[in-house]
N, C-alpha and C positions, 0 to 999 in steps of 0.2 A: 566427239562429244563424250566418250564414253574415258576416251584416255584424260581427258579437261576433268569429270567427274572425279576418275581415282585421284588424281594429284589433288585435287579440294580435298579428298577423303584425307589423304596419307599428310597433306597440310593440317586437318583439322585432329588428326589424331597427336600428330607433335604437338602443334596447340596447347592441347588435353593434357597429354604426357607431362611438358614442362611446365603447366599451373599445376598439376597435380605432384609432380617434385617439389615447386617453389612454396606451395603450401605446406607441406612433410616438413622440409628446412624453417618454415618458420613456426612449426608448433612442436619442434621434435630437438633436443641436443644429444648427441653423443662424444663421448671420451669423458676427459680428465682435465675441469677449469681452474686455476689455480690464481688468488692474488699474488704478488709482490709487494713483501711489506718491506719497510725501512730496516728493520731488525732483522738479520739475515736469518737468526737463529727459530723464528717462528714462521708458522705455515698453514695454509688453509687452502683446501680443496674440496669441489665437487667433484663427482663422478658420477656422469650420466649415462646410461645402460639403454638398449635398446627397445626394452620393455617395459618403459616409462617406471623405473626407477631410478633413488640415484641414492649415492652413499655421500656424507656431509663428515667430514673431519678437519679437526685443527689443533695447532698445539705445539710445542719447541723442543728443545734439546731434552729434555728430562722427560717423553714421551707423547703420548697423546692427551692432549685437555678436554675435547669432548669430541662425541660423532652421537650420525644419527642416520637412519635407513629409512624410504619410505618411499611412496610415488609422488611423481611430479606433473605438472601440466604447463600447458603454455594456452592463457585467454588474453586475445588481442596484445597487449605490451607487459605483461604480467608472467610473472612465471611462479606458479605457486607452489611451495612445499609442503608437504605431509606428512609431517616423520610419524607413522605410522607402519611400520615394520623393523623398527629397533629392539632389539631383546636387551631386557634389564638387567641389569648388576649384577651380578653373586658379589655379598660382601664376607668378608672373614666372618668366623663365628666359631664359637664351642658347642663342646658337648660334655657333661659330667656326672661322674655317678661321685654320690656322698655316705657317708658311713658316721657312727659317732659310738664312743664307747667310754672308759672311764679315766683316762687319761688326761695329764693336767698340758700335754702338747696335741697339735695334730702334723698329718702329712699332708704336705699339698705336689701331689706328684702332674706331673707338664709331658706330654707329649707334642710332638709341633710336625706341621704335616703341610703340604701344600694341596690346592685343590684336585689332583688327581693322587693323592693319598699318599705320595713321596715323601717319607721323614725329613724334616731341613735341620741341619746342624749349626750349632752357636748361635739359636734366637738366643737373642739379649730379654733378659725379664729384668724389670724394676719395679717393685714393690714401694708401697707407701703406708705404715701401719698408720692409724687414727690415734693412735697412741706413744708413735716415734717423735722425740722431739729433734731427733736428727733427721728427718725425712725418709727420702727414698737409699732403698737398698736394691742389690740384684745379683743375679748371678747371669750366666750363659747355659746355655743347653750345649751337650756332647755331642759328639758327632753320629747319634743315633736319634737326636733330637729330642732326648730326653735331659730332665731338670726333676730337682726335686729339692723341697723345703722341709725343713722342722721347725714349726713355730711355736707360739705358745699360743694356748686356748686362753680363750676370751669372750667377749661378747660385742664386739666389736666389727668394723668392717674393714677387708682389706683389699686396696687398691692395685691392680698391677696396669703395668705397662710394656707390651708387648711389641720389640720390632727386629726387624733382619732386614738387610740390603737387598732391596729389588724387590720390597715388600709393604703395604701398608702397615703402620700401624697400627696395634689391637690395644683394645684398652675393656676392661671387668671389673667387677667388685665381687669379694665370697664373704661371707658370714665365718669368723675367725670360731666358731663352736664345732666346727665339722670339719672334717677327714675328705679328701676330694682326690680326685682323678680326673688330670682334666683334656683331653685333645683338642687342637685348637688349630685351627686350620686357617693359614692367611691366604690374603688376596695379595695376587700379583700388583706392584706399583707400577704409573703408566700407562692402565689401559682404558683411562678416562672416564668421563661420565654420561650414559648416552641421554639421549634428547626424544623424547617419545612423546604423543600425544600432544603434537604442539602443531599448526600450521603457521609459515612462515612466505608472503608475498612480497616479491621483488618487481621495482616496477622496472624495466629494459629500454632504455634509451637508445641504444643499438645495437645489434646484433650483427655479425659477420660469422662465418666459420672459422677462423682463430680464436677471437674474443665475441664476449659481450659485454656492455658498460650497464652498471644500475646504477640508479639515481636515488640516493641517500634519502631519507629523514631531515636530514640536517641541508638538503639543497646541495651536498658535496657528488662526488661519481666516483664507482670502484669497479676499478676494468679486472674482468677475468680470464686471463688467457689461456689458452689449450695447451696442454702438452704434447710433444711432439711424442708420437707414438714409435 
């Protein structure tokens, strides 16, 4: 009787065991899901973490289009996202100190820097006075990332346009009455736009541990497959 008892036991414990696997597996993903579009040149992946995060990015040849961080869950056929841990943007921007005295020019001097304070050489500046009727003008920044103009005083605004390779474009206006110094510091091109504070429900048609298929909006299906690790 006693040896009939453990084997019930040692049965009921595997039992236990594999519902309590089979439930993990069905509320739980890990690795790296990815579709397969038409277009070779674009892509989109999950990446599901063990501690109910996952990381959301997509995007083609000229870099990333957008991502997003946050936790996930799985309720019944549902898998729902939370992009609630994405960090925001740093966009380019300036900084400027102004001076004005009795001259009928001013100076508009350019420094160009990248967000870890690296001088970048040969930003391209164009210029557009309010007053050009030939339009835009420019020059290049040296290879110290420095530019410098001599214009004429006015009261006027004037327009620049700001870019370098591997860079977003910047764009300002200054009041043509003042003397300027101006650092300007860009953001890297490519590294998308993230997605925060948004919750996003997928409903799961089927689930395996290679793939899963969701069922569209639109009544269509988009299988995700796992990357092979």
């Amino acid at each position: 009787m006693q040896k009939a008892q453990n084997v019930i036991n040692v049965f009921i414990y595997i039992l236990v065991l594999t519902l309590c696997n089979n439930l993990y597996a069905q509320t739980n993903l890990n690795g790296t899901f990815c579709i397969d579009y038409a277009i070779k040149d674009y892509g989109e992946c999950l990446n599901f973490k063990n501690d109910s995060i996952f990381i959301h990015r997509y995007g083609g040849d000229m870099g990333t289009e957008g991502y997003g961080k946050g936790e996930y869950s799985i309720i019944g056929n549902k898998l729902i996202l939370n992009y609630n841990k994405s960090e925001p943007l740093n966009l380019g921007y300036h900084t400027s100190k102004i001076w004005t005295n009795s001259k009928d020019s001013i100076n508009v001097n350019f420094k160009f820097f990248d967000f870890d304070s690296t001088p970048l050489p040969a930003v391209n500046i164009i210029y557009k006075d309010s007053l050009s009727k030939y339009g835009y003008s420019g020059v290049a920044a040296n290879e110290k990332g420095i530019a410098v103009f001599k214009l004429k005083r006015d009261r006027t605004n004037l327009q620049f346009k700001i870019s370098n390779l591997g860079f977003r474009q910047y764009e300002f206006s200054i009041d043509k009455n003042y003397n300027y110094s101006i650092s300007v510091f860009l953001q890297k091109d490519g590294s998308g736009l993230p997605i925060l504070n948004q919750i996003d429900t997928l409903v799961i048609n089927k689930k395996r541990p290679k793939y899963f298929v969701v069922k569209n909006k639109n009544g269509s299906q988009t299988t995700w497959k796992k990357l092979d690790e």
